[in-house]
C-alpha positions in Angstrom: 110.8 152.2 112.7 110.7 149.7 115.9 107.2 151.5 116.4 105.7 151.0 113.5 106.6 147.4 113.4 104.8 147.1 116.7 102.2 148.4 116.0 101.7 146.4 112.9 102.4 143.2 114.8 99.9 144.1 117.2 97.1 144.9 114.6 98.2 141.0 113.0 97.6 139.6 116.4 94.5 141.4 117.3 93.2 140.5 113.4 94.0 136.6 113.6 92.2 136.5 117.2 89.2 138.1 114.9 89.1 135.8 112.1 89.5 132.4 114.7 86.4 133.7 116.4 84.6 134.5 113.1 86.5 131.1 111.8 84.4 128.9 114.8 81.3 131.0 114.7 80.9 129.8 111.0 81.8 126.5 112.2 79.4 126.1 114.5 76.6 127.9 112.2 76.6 126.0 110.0 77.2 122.3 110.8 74.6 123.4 113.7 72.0 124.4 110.6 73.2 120.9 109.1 72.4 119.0 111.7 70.3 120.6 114.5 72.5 119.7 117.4 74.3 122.6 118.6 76.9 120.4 120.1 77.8 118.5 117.0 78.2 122.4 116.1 80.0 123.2 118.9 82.3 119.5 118.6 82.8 120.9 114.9 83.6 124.0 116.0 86.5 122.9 118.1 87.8 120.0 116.2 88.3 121.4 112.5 90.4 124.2 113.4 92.5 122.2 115.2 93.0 119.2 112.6 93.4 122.2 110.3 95.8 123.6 112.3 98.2 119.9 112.5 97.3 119.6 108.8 99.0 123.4 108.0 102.0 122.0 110.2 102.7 119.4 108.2 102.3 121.5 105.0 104.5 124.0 105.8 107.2 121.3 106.4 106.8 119.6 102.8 106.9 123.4 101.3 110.3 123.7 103.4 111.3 120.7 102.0 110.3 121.6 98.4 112.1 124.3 98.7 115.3 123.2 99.6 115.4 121.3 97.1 114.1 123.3 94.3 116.9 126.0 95.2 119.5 123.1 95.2 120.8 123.8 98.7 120.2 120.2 99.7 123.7 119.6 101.0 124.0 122.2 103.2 123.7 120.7 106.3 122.5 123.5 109.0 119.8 124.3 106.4 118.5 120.5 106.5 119.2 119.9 110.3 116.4 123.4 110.6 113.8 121.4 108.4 113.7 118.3 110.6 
């Protein structure tokens, strides 16, 4: 079972690295084909996945938040002291 799970987790890993490099290559296409400087591509290209990166952090935390509260287990306190 331990080996499976591995191995999944491995393919996960090796398939996010996949899509980021696919992810900045399309960044960089196309801003570069928007505005015919390969480094606003290449600023583009480094900049959007990381503000999209902070933005998804942020999200995450006002789904935990939503959560909480939607399954009403506001007051227990370990559960809030996690989310903050």
């Amino acid at each position: 079972m331990f080996g499976i799970a591995r191995i999944e987790s491995k393919m996960i890993c090796k398939k996010t690295v996949s899509f980021s490099i696919l992810h900045l290559g399309v960044v960089f296409l196309v801003i570069w084909l928007l505005t015919g400087s390969p480094f606003i591509g290449g600023a583009a290209a480094i900049v959007e996945p990381a503000l999209s990166s902070l933005v998804y952090f942020f999200h995450e935390k006002v789904w935990q938040r939503f959560s909480a509260k939607s399954m009403n287990i506001k007051n227990d306190h370990d559960f809030q002291k996690n989310l903050q």
